[in-house]
Each structure stands twice: as structure tokens, then as C-alpha cells.
Jmol script that loads the backbone (N, CA, C; Angstrom):
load data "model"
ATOM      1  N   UNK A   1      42.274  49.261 -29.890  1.00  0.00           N
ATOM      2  CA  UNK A   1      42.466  49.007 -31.308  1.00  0.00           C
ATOM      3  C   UNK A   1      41.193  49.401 -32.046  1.00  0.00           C
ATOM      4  N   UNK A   2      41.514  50.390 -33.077  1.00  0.00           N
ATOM      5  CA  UNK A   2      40.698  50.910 -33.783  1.00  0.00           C
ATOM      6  C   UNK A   2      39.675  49.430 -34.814  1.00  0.00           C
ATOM      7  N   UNK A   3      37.953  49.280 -34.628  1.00  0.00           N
ATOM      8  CA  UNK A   3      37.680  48.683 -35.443  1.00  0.00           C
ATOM      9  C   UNK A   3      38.163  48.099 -36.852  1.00  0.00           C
ATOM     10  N   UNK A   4      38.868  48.604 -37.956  1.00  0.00           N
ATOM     11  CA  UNK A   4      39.276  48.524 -39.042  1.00  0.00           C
ATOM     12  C   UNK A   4      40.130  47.709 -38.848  1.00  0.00           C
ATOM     13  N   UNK A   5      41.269  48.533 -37.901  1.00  0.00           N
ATOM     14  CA  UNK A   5      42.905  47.112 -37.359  1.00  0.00           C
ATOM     15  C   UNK A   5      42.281  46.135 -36.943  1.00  0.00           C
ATOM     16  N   UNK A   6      41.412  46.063 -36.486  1.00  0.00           N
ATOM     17  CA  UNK A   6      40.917  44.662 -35.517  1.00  0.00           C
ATOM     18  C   UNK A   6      40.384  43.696 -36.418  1.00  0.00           C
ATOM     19  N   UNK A   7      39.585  44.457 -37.802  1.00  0.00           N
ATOM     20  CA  UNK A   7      39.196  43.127 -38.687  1.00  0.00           C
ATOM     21  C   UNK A   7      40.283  42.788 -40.080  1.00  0.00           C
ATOM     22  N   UNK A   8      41.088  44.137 -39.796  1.00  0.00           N
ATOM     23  CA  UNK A   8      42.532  43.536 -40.864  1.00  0.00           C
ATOM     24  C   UNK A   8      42.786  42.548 -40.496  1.00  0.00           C
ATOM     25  N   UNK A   9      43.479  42.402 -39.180  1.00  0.00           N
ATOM     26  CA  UNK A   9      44.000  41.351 -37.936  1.00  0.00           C
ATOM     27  C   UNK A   9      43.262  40.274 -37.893  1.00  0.00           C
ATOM     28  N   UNK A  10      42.195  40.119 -37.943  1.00  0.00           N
ATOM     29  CA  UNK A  10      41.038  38.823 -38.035  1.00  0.00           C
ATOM     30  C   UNK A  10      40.979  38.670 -39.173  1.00  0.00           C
ATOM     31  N   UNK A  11      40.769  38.972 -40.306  1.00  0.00           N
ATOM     32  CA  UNK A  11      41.233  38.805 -41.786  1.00  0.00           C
ATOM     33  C   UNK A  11      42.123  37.940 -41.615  1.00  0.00           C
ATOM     34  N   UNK A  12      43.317  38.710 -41.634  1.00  0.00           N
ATOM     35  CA  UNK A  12      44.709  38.031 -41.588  1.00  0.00           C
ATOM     36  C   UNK A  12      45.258  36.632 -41.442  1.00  0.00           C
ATOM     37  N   UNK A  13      44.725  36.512 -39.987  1.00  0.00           N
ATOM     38  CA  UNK A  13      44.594  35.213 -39.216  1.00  0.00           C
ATOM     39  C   UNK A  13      43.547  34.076 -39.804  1.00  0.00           C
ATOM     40  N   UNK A  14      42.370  34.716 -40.625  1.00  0.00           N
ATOM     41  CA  UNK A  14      41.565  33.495 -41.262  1.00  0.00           C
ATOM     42  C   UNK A  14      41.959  33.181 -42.475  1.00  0.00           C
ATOM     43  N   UNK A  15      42.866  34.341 -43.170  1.00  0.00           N
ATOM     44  CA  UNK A  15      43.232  33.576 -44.513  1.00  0.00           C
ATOM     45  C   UNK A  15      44.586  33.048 -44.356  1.00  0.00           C
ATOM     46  N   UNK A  16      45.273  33.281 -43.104  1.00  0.00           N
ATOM     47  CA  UNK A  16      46.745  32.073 -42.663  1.00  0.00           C
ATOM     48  C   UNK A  16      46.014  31.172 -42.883  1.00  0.00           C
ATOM     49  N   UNK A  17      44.736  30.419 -42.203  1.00  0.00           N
ATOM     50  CA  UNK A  17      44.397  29.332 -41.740  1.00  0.00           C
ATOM     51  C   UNK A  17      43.420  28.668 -42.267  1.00  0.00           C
ATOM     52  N   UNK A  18      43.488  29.183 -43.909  1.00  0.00           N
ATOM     53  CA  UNK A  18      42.408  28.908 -45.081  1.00  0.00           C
ATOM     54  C   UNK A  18      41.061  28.291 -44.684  1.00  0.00           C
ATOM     55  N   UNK A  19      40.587  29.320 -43.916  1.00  0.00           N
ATOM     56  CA  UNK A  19      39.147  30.048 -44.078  1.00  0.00           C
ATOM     57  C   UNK A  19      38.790  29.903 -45.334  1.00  0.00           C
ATOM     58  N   UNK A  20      37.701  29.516 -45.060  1.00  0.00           N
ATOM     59  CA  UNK A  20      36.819  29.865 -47.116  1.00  0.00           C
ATOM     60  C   UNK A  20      35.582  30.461 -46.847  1.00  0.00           C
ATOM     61  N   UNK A  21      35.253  31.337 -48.395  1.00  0.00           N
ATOM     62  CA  UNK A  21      34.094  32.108 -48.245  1.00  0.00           C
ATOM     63  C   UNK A  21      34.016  33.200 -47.139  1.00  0.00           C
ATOM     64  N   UNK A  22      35.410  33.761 -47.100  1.00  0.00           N
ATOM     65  CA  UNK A  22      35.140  34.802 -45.888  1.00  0.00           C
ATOM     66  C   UNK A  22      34.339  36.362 -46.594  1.00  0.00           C
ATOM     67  N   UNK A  23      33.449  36.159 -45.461  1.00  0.00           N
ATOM     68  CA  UNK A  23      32.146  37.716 -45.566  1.00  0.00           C
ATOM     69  C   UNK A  23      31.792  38.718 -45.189  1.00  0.00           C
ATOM     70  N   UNK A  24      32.233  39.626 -45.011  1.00  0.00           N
ATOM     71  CA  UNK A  24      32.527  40.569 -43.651  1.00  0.00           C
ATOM     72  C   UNK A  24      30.741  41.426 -44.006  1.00  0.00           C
ATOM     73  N   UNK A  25      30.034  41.627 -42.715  1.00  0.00           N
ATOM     74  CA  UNK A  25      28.916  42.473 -43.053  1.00  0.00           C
ATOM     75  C   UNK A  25      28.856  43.295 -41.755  1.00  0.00           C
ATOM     76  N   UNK A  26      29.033  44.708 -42.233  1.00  0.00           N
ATOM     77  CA  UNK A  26      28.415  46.409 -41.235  1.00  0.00           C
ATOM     78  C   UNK A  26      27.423  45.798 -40.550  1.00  0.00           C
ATOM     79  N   UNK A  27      27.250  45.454 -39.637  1.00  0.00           N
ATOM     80  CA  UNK A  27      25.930  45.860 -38.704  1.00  0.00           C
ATOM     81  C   UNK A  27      25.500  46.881 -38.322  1.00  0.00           C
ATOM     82  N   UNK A  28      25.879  47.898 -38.422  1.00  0.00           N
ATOM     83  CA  UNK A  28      25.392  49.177 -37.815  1.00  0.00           C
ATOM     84  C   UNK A  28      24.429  49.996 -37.615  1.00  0.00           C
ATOM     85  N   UNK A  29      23.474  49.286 -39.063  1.00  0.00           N
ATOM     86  CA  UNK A  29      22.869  49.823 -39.222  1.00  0.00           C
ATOM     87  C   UNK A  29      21.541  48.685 -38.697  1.00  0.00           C
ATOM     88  N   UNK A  30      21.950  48.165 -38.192  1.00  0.00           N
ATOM     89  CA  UNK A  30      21.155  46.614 -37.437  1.00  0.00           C
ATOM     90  C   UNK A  30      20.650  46.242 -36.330  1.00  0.00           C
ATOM     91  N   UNK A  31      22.018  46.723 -35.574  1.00  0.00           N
ATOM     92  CA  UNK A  31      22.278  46.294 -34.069  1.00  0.00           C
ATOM     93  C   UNK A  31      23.556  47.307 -33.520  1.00  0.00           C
ATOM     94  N   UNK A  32      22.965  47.700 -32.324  1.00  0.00           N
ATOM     95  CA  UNK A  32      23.930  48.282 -31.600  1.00  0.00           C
ATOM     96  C   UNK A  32      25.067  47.711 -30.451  1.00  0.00           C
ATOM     97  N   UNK A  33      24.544  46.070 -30.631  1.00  0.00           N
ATOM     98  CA  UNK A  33      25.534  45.149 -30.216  1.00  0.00           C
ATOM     99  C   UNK A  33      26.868  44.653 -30.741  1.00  0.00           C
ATOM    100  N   UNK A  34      27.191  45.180 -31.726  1.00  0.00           N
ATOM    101  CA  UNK A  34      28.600  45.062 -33.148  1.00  0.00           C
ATOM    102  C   UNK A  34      28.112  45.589 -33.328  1.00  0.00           C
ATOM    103  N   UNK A  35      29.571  46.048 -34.419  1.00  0.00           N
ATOM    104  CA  UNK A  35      30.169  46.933 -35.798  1.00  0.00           C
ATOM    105  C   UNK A  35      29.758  45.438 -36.745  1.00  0.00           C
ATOM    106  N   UNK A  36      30.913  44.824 -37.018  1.00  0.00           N
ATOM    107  CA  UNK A  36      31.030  43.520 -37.944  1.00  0.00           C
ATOM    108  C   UNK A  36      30.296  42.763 -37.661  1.00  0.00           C
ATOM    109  N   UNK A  37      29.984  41.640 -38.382  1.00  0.00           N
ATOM    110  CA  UNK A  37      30.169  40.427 -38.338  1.00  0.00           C
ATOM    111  C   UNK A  37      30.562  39.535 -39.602  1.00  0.00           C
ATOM    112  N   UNK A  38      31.734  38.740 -39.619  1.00  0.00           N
ATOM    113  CA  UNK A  38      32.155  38.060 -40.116  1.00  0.00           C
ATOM    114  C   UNK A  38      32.164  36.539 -40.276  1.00  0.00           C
ATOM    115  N   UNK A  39      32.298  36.412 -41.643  1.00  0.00           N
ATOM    116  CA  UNK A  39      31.201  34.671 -41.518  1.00  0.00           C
ATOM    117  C   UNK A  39      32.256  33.952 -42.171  1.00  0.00           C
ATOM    118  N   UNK A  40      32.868  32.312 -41.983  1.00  0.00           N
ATOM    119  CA  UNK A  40      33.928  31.707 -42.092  1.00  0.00           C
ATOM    120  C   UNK A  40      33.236  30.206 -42.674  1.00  0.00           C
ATOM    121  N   UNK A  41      33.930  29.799 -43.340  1.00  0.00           N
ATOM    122  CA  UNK A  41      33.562  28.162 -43.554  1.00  0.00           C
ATOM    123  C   UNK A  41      34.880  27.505 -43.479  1.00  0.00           C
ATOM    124  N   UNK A  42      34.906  26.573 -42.283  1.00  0.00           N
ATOM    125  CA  UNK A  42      35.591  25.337 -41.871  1.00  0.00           C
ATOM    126  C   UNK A  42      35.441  24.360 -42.805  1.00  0.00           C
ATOM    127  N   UNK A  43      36.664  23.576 -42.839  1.00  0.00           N
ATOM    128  CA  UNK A  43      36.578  22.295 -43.668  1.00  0.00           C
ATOM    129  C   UNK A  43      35.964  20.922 -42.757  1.00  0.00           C
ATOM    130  N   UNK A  44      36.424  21.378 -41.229  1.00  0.00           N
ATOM    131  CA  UNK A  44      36.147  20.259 -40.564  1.00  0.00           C
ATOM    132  C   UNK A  44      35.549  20.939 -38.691  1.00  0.00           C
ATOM    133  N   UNK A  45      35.606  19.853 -38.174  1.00  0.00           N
ATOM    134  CA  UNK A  45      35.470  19.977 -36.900  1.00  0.00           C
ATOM    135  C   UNK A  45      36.919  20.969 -36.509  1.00  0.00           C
ATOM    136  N   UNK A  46      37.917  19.819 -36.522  1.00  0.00           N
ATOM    137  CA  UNK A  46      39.174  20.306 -36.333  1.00  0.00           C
ATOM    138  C   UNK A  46      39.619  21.281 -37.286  1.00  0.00           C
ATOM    139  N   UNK A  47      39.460  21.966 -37.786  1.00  0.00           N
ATOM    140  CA  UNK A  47      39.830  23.343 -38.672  1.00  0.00           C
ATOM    141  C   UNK A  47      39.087  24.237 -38.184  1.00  0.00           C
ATOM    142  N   UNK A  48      37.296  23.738 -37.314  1.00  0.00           N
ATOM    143  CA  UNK A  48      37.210  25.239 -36.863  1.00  0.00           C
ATOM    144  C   UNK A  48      37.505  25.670 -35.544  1.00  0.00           C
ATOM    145  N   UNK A  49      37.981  24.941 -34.879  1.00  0.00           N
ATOM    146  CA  UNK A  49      38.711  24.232 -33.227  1.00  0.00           C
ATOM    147  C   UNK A  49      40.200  24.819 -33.643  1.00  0.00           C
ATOM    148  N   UNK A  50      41.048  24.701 -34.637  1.00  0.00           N
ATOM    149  CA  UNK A  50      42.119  25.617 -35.102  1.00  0.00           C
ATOM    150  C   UNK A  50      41.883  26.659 -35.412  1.00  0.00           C
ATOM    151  N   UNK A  51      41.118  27.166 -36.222  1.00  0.00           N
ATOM    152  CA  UNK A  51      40.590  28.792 -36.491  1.00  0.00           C
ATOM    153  C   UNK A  51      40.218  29.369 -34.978  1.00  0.00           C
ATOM    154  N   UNK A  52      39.379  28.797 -33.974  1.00  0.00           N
ATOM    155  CA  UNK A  52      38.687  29.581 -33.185  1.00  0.00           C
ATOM    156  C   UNK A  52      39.923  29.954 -32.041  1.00  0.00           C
ATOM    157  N   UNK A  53      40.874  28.794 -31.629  1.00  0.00           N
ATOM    158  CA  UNK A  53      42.350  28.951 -31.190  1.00  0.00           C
ATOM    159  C   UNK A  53      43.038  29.873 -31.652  1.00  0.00           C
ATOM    160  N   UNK A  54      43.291  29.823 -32.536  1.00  0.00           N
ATOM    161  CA  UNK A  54      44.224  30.993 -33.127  1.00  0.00           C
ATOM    162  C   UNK A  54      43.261  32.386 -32.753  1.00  0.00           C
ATOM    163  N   UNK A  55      42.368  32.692 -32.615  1.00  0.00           N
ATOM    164  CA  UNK A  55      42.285  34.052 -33.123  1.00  0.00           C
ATOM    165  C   UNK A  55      41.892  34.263 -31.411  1.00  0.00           C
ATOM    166  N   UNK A  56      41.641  33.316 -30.211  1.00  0.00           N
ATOM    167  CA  UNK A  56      41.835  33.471 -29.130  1.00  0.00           C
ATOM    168  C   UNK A  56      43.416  33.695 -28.727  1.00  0.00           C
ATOM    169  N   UNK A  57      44.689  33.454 -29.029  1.00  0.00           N
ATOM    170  CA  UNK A  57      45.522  33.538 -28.740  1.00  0.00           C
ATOM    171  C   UNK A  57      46.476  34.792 -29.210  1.00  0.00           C
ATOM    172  N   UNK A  58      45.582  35.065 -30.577  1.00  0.00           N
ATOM    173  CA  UNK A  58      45.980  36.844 -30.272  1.00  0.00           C
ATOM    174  C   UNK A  58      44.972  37.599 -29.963  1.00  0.00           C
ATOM    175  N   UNK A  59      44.626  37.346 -28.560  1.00  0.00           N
ATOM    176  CA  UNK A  59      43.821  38.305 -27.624  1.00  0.00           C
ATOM    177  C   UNK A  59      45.048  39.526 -27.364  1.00  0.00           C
ATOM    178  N   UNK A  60      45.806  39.227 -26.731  1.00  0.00           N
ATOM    179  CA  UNK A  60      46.767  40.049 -25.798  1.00  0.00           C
ATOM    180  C   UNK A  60      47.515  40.783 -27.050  1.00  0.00           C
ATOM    181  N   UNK A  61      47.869  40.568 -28.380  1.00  0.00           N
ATOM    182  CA  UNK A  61      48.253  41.347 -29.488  1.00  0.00           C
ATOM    183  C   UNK A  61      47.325  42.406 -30.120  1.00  0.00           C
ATOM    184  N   UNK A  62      45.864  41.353 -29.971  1.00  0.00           N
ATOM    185  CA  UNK A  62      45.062  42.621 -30.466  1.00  0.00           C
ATOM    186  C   UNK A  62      44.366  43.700 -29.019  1.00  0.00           C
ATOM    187  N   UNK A  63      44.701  43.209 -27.850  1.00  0.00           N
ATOM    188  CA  UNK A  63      44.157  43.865 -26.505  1.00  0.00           C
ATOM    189  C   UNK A  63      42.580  44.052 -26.651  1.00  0.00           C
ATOM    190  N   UNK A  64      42.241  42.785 -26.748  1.00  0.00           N
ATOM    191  CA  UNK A  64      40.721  42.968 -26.659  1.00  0.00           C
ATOM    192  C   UNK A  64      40.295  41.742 -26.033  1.00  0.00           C
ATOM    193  N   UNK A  65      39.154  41.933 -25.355  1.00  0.00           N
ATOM    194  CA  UNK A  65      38.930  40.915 -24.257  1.00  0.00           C
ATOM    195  C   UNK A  65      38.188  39.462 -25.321  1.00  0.00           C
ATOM    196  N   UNK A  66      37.937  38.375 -25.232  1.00  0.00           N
ATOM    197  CA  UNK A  66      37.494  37.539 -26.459  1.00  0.00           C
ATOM    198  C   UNK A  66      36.380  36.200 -25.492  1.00  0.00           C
ATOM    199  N   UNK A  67      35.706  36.234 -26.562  1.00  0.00           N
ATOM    200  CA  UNK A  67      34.683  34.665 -25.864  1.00  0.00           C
ATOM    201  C   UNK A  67      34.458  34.213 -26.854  1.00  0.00           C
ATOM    202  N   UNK A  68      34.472  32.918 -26.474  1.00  0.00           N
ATOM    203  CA  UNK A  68      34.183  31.653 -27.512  1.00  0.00           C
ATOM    204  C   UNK A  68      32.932  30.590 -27.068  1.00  0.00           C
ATOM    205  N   UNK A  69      32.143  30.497 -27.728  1.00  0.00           N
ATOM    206  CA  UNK A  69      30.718  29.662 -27.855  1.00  0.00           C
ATOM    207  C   UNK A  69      30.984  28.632 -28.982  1.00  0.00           C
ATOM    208  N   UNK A  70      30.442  27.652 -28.722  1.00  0.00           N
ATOM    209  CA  UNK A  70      30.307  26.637 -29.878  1.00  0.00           C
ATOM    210  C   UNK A  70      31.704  25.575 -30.238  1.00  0.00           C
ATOM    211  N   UNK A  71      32.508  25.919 -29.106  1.00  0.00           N
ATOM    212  CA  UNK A  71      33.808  24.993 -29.719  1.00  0.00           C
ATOM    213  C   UNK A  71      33.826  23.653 -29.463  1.00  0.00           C
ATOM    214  N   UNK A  72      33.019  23.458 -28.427  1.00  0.00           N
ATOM    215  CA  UNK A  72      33.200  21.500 -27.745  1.00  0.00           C
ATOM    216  C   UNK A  72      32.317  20.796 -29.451  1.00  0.00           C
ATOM    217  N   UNK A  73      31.489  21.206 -29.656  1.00  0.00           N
ATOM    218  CA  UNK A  73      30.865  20.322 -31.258  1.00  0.00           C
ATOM    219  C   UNK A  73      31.511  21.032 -32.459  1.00  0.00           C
ATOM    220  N   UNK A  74      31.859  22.479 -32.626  1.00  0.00           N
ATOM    221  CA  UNK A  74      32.376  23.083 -33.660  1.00  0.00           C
ATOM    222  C   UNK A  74      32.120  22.650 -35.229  1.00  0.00           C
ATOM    223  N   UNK A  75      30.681  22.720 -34.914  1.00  0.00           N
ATOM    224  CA  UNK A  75      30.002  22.978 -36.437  1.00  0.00           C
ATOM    225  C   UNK A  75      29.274  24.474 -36.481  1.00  0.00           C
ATOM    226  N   UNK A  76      29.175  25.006 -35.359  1.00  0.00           N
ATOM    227  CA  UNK A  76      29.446  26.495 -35.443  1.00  0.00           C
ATOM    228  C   UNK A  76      30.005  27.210 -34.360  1.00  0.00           C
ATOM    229  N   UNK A  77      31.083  27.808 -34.463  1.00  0.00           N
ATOM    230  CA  UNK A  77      31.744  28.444 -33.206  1.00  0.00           C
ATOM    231  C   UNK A  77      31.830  29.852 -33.539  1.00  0.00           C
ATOM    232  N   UNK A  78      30.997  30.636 -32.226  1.00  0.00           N
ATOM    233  CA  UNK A  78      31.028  31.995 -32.561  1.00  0.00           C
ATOM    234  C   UNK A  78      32.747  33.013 -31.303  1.00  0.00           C
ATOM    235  N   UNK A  79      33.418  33.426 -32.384  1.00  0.00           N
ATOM    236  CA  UNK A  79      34.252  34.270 -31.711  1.00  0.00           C
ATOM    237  C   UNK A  79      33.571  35.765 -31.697  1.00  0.00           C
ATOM    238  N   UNK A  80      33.555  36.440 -30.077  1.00  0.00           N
ATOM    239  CA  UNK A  80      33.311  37.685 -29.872  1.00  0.00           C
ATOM    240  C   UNK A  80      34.283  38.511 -29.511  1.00  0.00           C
ATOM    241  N   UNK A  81      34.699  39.702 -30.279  1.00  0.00           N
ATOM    242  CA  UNK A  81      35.361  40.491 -29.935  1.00  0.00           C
ATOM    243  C   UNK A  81      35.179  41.792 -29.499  1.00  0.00           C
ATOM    244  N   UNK A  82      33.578  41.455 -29.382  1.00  0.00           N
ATOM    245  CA  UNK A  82      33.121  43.238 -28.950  1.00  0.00           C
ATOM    246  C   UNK A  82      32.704  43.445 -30.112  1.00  0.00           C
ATOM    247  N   UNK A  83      33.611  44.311 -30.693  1.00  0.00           N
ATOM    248  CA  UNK A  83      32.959  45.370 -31.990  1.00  0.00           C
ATOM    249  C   UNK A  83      32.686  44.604 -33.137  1.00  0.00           C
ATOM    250  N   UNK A  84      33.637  42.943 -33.506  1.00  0.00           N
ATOM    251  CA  UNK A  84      33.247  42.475 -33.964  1.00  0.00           C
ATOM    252  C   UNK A  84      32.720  40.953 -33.997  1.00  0.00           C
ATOM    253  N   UNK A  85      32.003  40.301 -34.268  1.00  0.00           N
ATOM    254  CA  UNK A  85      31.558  39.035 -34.094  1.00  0.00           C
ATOM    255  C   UNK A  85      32.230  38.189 -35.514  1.00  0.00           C
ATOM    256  N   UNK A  86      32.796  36.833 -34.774  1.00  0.00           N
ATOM    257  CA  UNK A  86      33.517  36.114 -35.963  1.00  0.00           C
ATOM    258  C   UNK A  86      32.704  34.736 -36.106  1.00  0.00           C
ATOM    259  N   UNK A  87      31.773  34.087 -37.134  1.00  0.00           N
ATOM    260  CA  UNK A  87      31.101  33.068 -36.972  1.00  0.00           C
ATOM    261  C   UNK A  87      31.775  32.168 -37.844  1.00  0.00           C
ATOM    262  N   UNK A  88      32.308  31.136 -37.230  1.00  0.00           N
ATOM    263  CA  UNK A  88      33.027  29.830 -37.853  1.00  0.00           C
ATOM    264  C   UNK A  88      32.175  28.623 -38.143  1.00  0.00           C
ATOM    265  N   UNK A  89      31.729  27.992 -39.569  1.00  0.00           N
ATOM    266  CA  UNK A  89      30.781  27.545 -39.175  1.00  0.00           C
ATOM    267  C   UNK A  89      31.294  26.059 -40.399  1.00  0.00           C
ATOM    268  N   UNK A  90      30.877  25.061 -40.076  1.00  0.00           N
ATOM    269  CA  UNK A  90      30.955  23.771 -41.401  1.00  0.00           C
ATOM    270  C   UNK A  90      29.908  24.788 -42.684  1.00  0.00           C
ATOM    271  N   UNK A  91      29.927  24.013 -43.721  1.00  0.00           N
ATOM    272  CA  UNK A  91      29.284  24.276 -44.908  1.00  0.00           C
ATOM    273  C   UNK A  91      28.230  23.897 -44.523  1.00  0.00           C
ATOM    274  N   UNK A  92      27.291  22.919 -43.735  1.00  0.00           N
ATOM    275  CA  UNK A  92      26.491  22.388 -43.919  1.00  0.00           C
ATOM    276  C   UNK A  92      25.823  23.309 -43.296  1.00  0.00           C
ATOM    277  N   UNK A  93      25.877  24.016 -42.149  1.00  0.00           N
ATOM    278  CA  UNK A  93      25.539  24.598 -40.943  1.00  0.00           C
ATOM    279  C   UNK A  93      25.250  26.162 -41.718  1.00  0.00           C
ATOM    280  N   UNK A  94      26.164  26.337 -42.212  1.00  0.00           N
ATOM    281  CA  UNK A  94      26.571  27.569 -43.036  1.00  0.00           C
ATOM    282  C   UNK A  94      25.257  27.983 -44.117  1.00  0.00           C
ATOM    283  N   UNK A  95      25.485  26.832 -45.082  1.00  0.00           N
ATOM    284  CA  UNK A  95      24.249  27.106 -46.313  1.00  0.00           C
ATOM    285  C   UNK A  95      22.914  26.433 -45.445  1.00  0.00           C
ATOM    286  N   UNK A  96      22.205  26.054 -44.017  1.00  0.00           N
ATOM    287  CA  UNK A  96      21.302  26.159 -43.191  1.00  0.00           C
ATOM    288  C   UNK A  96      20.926  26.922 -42.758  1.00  0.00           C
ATOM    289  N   UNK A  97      22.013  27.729 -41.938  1.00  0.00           N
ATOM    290  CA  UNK A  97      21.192  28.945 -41.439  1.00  0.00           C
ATOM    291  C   UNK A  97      21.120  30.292 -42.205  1.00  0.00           C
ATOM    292  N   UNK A  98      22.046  30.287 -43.491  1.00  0.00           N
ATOM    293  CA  UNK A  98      22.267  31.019 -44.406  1.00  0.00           C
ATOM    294  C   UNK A  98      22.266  32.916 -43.732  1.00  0.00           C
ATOM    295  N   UNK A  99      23.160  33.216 -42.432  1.00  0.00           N
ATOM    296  CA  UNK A  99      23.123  34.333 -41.851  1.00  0.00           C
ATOM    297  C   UNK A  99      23.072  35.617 -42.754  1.00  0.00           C
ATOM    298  N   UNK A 100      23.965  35.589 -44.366  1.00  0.00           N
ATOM    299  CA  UNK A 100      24.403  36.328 -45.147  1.00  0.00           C
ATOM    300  C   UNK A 100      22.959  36.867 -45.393  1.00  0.00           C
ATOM    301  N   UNK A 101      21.761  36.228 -45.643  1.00  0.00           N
ATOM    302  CA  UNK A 101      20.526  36.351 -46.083  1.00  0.00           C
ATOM    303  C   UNK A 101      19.433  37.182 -45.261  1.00  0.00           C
ATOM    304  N   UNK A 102      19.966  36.156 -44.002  1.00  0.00           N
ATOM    305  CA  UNK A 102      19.299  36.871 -42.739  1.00  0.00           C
ATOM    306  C   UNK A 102      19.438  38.252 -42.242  1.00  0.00           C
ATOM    307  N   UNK A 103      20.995  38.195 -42.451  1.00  0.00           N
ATOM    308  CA  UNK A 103      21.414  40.248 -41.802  1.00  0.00           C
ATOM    309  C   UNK A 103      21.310  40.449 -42.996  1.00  0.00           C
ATOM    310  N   UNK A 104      21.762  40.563 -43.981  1.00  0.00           N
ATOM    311  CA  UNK A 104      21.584  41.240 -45.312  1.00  0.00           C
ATOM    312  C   UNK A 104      20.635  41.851 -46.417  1.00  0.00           C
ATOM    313  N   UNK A 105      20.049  42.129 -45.546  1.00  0.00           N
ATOM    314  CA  UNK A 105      18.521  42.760 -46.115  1.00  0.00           C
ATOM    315  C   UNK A 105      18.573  44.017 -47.190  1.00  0.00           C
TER     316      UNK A 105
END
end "model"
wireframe off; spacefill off
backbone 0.3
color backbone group
């Protein structure tokens, strides 16, 4: 699956599952570890434990292999998809480490 389908598809799935503040940022020019990375704000524990589920369970739709970090506390859970990285994070965690700032130079 071509990069682009893969973050339509992850799009998709975070605004079913009202995601807020979704951010998509090129790495490319960064890191040769990703294309994307995409940044999410959870309402709760359990909303980002539902977000990080869902977008593991269309592994086999989108045919890409997937890992998940951060789900047993899920005040930040990072989904990897290879080309792109999906960071699910509470608000609090979110406006802390403020990533948008950090890659966004």
C-alpha cells in the first residue's frame, strides 16, 4: 500500500473515532526512519486504548505489519506502521511534549 492510501486509511479510522487535533507532518526531510508522522489527542485513557485497537485491527486490510508501545498506561500510545508513525496522546501529555514544535522546525 502506497504511503498516501495508508494515511487516507489512518485518517479515516481517527476521524470514525473522534480523534481531535489531528496533524499529519513529512518527515522526510528529518529522518529516514518514516515518511509521516501523525499526532492525535484522546479524550481519555479508554479512547486512546480504542483508537490504538482499531487501527491495529486493520492491519490485514491495510497489509502492513503494525506495533504498538504505550497502551497498558495510554497517555501516550505510539502506533507504527513503517512509513508512518501514529502518536495517540491525552492533552496533557500532548501540550508537554509539544512534538508539533519539536519536528517542525
Amino acid at each position: 500500500m502506497y504511503p498516501d492510501k495508508l494515511q487516507q486509511s489512518i485518517i479515516e479510522i481517527l476521524e470514525d473515532l473522534k480523534s481531535k487535533d489531528i496533524f499529519i507532518l513529512d518527515t522526510r526531510s528529518y529522518t529516514d526512519l518514516f515518511d509521516k508522522m501523525i499526532i492525535v489527542t484522546s479524550s481519555s485513557n479508554r479512547h486512546g486504548r480504542a483508537i490504538a485497537n482499531n487501527l491495529y485491527k486493520t492491519k490485514d486490510k491495510l497489509n502492513k505489519s503494525i506495533k504498538i508501545e504505550g497502551i497498558e498506561n495510554s497517555e501516550w500510545i505510539i502506533v507504527d506502521f513503517g512509513d508512518i508513525v501514529v502518536h495517540i496522546m491525552q492533552k496533557e501529555s500532548r501540550d508537554f511534549y509539544d512534538l508539533e514544535s519539536l519536528w517542525n522546525r
